[in-house]
N, C-alpha and C positions, 0 to 999 in steps of 0.2 A: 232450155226454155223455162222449167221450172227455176231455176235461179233468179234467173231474166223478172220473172211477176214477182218473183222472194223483195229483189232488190228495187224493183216499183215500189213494192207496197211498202215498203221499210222509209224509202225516199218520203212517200204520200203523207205517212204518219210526223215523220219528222218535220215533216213543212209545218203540216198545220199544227203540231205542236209550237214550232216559233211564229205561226201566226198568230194564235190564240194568247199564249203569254207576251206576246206585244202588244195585240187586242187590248189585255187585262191591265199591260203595265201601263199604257196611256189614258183608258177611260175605265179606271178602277173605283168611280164614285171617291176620290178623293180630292183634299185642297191641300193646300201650303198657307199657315198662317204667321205674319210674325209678329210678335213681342215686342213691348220695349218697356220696362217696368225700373222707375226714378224709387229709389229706396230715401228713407227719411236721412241718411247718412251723404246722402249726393251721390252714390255710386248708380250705376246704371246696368239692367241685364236685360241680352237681348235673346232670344230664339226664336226659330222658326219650326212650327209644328204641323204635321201632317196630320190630318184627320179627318173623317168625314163628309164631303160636299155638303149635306145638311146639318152641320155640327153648328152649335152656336155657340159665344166665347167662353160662356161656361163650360164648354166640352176642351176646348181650347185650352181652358189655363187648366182642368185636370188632367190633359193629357202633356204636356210641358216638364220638362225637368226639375223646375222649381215648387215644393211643394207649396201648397195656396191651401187656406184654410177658409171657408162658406158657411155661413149660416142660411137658412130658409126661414125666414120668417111667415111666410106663406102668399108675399105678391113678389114671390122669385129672390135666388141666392142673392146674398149680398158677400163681398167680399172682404173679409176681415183681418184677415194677414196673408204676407205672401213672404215666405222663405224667413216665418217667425215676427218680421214687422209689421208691425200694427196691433191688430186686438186679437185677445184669442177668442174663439171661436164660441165660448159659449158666454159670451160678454161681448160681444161682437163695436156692440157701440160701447168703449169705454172710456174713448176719448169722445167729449162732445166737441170738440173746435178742429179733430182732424179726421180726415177717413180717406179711401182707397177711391181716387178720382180715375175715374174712365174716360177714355179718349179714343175718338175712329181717325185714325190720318186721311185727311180730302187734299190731296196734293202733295203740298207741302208745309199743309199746315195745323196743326191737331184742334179737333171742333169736341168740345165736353157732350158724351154719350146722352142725348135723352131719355134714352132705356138702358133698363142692369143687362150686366153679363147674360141674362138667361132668355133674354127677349131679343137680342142680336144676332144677327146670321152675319157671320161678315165675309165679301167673298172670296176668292183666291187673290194668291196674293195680296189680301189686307195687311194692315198693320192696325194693332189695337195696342192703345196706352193706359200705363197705369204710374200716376208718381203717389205717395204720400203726401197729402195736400189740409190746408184749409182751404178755407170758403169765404168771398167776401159778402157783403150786405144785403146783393143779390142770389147769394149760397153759389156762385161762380167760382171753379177751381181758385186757386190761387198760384201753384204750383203746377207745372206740364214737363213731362219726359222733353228728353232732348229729340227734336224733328230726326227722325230715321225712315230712309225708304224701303221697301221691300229690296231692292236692289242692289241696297249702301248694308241691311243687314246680311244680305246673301255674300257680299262680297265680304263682308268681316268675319265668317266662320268659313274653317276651315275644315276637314276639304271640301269643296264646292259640291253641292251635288252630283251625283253621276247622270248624265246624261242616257238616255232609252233611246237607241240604234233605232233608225228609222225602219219599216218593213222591207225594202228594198235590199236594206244591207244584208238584213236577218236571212233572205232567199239567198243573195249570192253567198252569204258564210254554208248555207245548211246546202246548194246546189255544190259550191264547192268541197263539203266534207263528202258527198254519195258520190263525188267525181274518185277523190282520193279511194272510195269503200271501192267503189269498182274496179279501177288500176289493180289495188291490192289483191282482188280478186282475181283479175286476170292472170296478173303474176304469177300466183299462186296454180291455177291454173294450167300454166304453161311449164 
C-alpha cells in the first residue's frame, strides 16, 4: 500500500512538473523579433531575436548577434554602426548626408520609424528595418532593406524553431513513463 501512495506521489510531482515547464515555455513574457539590416555594401542580414515582451528595438538589436554600436545623446540611443558600418560611436554623426534609417514592416511594405530604436515596442513577430541610407529634401530615407516577412525570415534560417508539445501530449508522455515505472515494478515484484 505504501508503494502504491510512493508511486502516486512520484506520478503527481512529475505531471505538474511538465505542466509547469509547458506553463513557462508558452507564456514566458517573451517575443520573437526579426531583423533585416541593408548594409552600405548591398548585402543583407537577417535574424530573429528572442526577448522580452516589453523590450523595445533598442533591446532587440543589443540582444542580436550582430554587434550594433549606440550613442545616447540624451532624447534616446541613436544608432551609429551595425557590424562596424557606419560611424563609430563616439562621432556617431560623422557622415552628414548618411545615417542608419529605421523601418516597422506594416504588411508588406516598410513605413520610415517615427520614433528611435528606444521609443518603439515592436510586437511579436515584427520585423524592424535598417539599410544605410541618405535622405531626400524632405529628410525621407532614400534607401529600404529588401521587403522580408516574419515568415520568409523564419523560413530562411535554419533549423526552424522547435516547436513546444502541446499539454495534452506532455500528460500522455509523463502518464505513459509512470505506466512503464509501474510494469517495472511489478515485475520486479513478481
Amino acid at each position: 500500500m505504501r508503494s502504491r501512495r510512493n508511486v502516486f506521489i512520484i506520478l503527481l510531482v512529475l505531471l505538474s512538473i511538465l505542466l509547469a515547464s509547458t506553463a513557462y515555455a508558452q507564456g514566458n513574457g517573451t517575443k520573437q523579433v526579426a531583423l533585416v539590416i541593408s548594409y552600405s555594401d548591398g548585402t543583407t542580414y537577417t535574424e530573429i531575436v528572442t526577448v522580452p515582451s516589453d523590450a523595445s528595438t533598442t533591446v532587440v538589436l543589443e540582444s542580436a548577434d550582430v554587434p550594433v554600436g549606440m550613442f545616447d545623446a540624451g532624447w534616446g540611443p541613436a544608432v551609429c554602426n551595425i557590424n562596424n558600418d557606419g560611424c563609430p560611436t563616439d562621432d556617431c554623426f560623422c557622415n552628414p548626408e548618411m545615417y542608419w534609417a529605421y523601418f516597422n514592416l506594416k504588411g508588406d511594405t516598410w513605413e520610415s520609424s517615427a520614433v528611435g530604436v528606444g521609443n518603439h515596442t515592436p510586437a511579436d513577430r515584427a520585423v524592424e528595418g535598417f539599410a544605410w541610407s541618405g535622405f531626400d529634401q524632405d529628410f525621407n530615407p532614400t534607401v529600404e532593406p529588401p521587403v522580408k516577412t516574419f515568415d520568409e525570415i523564419e523560413a530562411e534560417l535554419s533549423p526552424p524553431p522547435a516547436e513546444i508539445p502541446e499539454p495534452a501530449t506532455l500528460i500522455l508522455l509523463g502518464s505513459g513513463l509512470a505506466g512503464l515505472a509501474a510494469y517495472a515494478r511489478r515485475r520486479r515484484a513478481a
